[in-house]
N, CA, C and O atoms as a GROMACS GRO file, in nm:
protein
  276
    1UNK      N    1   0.084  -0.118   0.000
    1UNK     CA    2   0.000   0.000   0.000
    1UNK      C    3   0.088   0.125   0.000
    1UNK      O    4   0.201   0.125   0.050
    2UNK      N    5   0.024   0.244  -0.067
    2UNK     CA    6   0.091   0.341  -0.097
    2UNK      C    7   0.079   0.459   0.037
    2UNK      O    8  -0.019   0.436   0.108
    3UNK      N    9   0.145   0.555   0.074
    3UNK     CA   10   0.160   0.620   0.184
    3UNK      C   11   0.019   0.725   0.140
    3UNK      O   12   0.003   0.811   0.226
    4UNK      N   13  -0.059   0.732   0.052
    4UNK     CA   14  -0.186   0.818   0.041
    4UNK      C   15  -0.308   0.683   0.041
    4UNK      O   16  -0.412   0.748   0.033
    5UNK      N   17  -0.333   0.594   0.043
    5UNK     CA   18  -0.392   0.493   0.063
    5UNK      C   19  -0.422   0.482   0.200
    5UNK      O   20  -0.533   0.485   0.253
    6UNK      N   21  -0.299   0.467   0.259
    6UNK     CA   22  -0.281   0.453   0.400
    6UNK      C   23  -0.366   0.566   0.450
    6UNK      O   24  -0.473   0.529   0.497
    7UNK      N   25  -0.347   0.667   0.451
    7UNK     CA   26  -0.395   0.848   0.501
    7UNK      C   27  -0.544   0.806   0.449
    7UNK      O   28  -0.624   0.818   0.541
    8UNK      N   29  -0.608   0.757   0.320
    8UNK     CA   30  -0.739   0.785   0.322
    8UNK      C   31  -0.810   0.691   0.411
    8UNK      O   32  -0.920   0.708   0.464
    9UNK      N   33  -0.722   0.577   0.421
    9UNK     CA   34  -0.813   0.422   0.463
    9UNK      C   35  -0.816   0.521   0.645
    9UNK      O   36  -0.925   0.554   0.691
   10UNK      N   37  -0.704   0.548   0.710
   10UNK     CA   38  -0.748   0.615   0.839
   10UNK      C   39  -0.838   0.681   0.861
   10UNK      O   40  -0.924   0.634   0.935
   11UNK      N   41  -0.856   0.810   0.810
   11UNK     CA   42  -0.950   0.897   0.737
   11UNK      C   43  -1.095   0.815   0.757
   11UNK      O   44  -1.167   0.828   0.856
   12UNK      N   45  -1.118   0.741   0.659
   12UNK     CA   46  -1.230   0.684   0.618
   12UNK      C   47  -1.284   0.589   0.777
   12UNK      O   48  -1.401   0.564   0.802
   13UNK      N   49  -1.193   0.559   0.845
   13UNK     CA   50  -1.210   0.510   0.947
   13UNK      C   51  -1.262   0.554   1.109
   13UNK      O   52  -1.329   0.507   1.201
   14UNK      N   53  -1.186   0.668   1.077
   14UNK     CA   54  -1.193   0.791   1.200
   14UNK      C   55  -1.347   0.858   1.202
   14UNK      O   56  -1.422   0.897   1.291
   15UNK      N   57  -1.356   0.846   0.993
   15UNK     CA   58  -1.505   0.916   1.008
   15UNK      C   59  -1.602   0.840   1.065
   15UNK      O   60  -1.669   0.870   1.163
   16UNK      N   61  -1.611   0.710   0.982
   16UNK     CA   62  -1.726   0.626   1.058
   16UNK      C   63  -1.711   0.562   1.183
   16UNK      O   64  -1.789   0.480   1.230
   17UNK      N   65  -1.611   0.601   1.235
   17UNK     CA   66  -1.610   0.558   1.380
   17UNK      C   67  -1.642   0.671   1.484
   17UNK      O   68  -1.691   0.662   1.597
   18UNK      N   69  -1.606   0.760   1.425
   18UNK     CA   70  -1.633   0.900   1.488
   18UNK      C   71  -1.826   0.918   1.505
   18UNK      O   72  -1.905   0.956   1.591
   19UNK      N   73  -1.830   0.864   1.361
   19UNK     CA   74  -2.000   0.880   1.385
   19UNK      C   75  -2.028   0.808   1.420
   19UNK      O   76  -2.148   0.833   1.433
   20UNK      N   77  -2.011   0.689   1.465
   20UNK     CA   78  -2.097   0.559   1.511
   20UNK      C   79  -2.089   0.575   1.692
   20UNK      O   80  -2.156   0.522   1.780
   21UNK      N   81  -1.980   0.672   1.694
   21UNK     CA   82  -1.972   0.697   1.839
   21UNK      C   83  -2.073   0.840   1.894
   21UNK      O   84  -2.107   0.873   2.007
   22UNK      N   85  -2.099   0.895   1.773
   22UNK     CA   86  -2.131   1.034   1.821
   22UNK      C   87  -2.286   1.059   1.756
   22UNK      O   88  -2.343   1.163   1.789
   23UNK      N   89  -2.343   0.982   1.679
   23UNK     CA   90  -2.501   1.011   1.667
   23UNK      C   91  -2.602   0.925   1.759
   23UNK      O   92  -2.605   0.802   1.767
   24UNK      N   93  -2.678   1.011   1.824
   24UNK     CA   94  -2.779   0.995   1.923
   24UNK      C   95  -2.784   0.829   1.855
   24UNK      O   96  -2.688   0.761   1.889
   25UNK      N   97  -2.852   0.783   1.794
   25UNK     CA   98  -2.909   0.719   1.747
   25UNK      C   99  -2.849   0.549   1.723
   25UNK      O  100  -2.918   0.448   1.711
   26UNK      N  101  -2.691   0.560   1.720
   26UNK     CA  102  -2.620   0.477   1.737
   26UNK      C  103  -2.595   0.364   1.812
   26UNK      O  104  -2.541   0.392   1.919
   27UNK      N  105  -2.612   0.272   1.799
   27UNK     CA  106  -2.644   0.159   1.883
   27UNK      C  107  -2.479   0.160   1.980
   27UNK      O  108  -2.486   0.097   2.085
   28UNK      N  109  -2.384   0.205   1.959
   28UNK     CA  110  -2.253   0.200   2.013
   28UNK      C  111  -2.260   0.383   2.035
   28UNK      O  112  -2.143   0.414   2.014
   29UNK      N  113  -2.307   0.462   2.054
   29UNK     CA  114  -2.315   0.604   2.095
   29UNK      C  115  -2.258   0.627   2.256
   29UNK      O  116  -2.308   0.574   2.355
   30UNK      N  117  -2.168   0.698   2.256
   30UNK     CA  118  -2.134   0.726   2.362
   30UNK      C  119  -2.157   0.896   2.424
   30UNK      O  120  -2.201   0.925   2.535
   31UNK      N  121  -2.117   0.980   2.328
   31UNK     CA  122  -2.133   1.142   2.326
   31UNK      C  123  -2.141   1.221   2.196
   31UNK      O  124  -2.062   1.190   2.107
   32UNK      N  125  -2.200   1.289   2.184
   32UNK     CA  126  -2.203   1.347   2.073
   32UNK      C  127  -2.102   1.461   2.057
   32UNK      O  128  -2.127   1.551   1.978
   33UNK      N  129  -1.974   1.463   2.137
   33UNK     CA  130  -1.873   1.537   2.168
   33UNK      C  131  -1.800   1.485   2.074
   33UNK      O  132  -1.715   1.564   2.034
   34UNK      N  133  -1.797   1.326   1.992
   34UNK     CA  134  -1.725   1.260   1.901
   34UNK      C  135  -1.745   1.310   1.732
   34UNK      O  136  -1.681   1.279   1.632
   35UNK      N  137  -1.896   1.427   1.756
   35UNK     CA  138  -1.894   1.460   1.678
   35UNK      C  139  -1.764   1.574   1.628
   35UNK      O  140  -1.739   1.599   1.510
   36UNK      N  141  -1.714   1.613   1.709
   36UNK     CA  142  -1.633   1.736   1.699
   36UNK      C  143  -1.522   1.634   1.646
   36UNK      O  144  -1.448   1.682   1.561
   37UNK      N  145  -1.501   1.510   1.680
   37UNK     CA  146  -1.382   1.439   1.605
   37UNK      C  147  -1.375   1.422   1.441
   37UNK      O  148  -1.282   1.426   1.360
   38UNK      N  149  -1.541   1.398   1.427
   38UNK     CA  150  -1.547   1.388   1.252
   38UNK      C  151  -1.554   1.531   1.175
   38UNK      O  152  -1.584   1.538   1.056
   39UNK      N  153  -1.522   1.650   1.260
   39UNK     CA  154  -1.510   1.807   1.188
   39UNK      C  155  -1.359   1.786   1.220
   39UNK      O  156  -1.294   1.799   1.117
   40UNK      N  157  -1.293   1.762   1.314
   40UNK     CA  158  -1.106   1.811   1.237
   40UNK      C  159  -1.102   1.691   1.146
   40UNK      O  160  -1.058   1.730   1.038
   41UNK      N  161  -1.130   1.556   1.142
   41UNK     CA  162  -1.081   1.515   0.986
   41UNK      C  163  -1.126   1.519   0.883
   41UNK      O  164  -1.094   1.451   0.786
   42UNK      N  165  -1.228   1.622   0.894
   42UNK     CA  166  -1.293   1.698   0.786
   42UNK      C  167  -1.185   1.790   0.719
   42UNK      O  168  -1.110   1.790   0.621
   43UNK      N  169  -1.225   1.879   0.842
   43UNK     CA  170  -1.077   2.007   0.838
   43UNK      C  171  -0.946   1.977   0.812
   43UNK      O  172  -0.877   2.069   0.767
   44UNK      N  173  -0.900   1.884   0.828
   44UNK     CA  174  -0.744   1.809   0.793
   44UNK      C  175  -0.741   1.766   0.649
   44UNK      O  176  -0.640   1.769   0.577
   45UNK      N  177  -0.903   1.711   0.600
   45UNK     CA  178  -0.901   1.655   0.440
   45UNK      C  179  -0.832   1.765   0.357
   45UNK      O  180  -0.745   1.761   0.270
   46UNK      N  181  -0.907   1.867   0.416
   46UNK     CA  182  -0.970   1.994   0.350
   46UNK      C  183  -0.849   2.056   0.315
   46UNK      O  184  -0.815   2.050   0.197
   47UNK      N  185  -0.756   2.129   0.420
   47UNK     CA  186  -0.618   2.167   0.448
   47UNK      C  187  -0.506   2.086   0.366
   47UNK      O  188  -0.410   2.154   0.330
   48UNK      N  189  -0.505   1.952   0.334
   48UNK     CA  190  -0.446   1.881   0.283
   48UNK      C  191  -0.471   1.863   0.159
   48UNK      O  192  -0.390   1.812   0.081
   49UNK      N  193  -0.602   1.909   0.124
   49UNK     CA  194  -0.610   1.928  -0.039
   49UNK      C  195  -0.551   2.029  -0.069
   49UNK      O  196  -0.464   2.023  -0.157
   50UNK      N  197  -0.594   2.193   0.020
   50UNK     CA  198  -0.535   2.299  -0.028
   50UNK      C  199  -0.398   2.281  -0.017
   50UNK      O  200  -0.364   2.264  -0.134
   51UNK      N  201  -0.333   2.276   0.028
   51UNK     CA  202  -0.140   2.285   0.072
   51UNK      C  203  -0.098   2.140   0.022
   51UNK      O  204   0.018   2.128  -0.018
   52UNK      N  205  -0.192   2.015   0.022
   52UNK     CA  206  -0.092   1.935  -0.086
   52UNK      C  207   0.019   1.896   0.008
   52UNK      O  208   0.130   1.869  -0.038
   53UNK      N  209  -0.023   1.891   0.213
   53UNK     CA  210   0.067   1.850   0.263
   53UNK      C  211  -0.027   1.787   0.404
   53UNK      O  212  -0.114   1.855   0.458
   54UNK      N  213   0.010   1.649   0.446
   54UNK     CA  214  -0.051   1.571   0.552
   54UNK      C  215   0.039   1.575   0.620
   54UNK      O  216   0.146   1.581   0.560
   55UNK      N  217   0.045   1.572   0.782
   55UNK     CA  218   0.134   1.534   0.858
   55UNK      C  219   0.176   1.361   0.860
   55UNK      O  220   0.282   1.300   0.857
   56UNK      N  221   0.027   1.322   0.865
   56UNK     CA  222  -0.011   1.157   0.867
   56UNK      C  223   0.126   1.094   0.744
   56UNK      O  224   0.216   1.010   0.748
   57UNK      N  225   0.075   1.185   0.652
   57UNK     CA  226   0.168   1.094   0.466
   57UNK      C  227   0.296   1.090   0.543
   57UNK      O  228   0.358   0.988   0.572
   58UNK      N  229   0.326   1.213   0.573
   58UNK     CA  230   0.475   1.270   0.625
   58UNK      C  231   0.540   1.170   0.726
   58UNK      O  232   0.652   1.128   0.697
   59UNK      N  233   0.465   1.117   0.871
   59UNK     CA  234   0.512   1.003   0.917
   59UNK      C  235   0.527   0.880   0.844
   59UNK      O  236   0.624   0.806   0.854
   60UNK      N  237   0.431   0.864   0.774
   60UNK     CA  238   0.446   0.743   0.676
   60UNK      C  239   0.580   0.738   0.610
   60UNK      O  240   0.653   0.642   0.635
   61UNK      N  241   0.611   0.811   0.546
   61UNK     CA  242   0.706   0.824   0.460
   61UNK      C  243   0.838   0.844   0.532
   61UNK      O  244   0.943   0.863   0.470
   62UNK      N  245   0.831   0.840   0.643
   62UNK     CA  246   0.932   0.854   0.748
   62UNK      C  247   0.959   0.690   0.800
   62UNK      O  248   1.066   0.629   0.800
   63UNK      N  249   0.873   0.659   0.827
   63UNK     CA  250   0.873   0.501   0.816
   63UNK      C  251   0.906   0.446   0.727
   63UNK      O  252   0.940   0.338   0.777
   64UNK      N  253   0.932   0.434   0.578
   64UNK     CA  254   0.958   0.360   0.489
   64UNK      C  255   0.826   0.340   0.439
   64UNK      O  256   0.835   0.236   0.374
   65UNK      N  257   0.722   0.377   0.435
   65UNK     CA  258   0.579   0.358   0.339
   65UNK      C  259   0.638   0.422   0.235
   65UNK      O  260   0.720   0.512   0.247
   66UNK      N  261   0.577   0.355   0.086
   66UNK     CA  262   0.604   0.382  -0.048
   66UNK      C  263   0.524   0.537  -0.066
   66UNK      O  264   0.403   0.550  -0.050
   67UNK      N  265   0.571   0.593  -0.084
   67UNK     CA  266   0.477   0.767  -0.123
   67UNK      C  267   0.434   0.714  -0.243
   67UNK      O  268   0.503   0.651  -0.323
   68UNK      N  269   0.273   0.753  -0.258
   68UNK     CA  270   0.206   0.755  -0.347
   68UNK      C  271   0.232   0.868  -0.494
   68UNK      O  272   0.315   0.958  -0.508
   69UNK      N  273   0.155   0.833  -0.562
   69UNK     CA  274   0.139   0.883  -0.711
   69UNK      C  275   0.065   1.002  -0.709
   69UNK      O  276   0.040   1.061  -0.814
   0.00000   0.00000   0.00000
């Protein structure tokens, strides 16, 4: 896996875990304070499209993950 693969699959993870923790309605709901978790990796997508720079890729690639295309 490529070091931007990696960053979305987290991403994608954080969100629906973030919501499964944070809507009323959720059979695993704990606070809806988790909602504030799925707005910064909103805000982090967002930032990382504009500037074209992740901290996340950046450890990766510090590790030896293959940087993506």
């Amino acid at each position: 896996m490529t070091s931007w693969q990696i960053v979305r699959l987290f991403a994608g993870t954080f969100i629906l875990l973030s919501l499964a923790l944070g809507i009323p309605g959720s059979p695993v709901f704990v606070s809806e304070w988790f909602l504030a978790f799925t707005a910064f990796v909103g805000a982090n997508l967002l930032q990382s499209g504009l500037t074209k720079w992740c901290l996340l890729e950046s450890i990766l690639r510090k590790l030896g993950v293959t940087p993506g295309c």
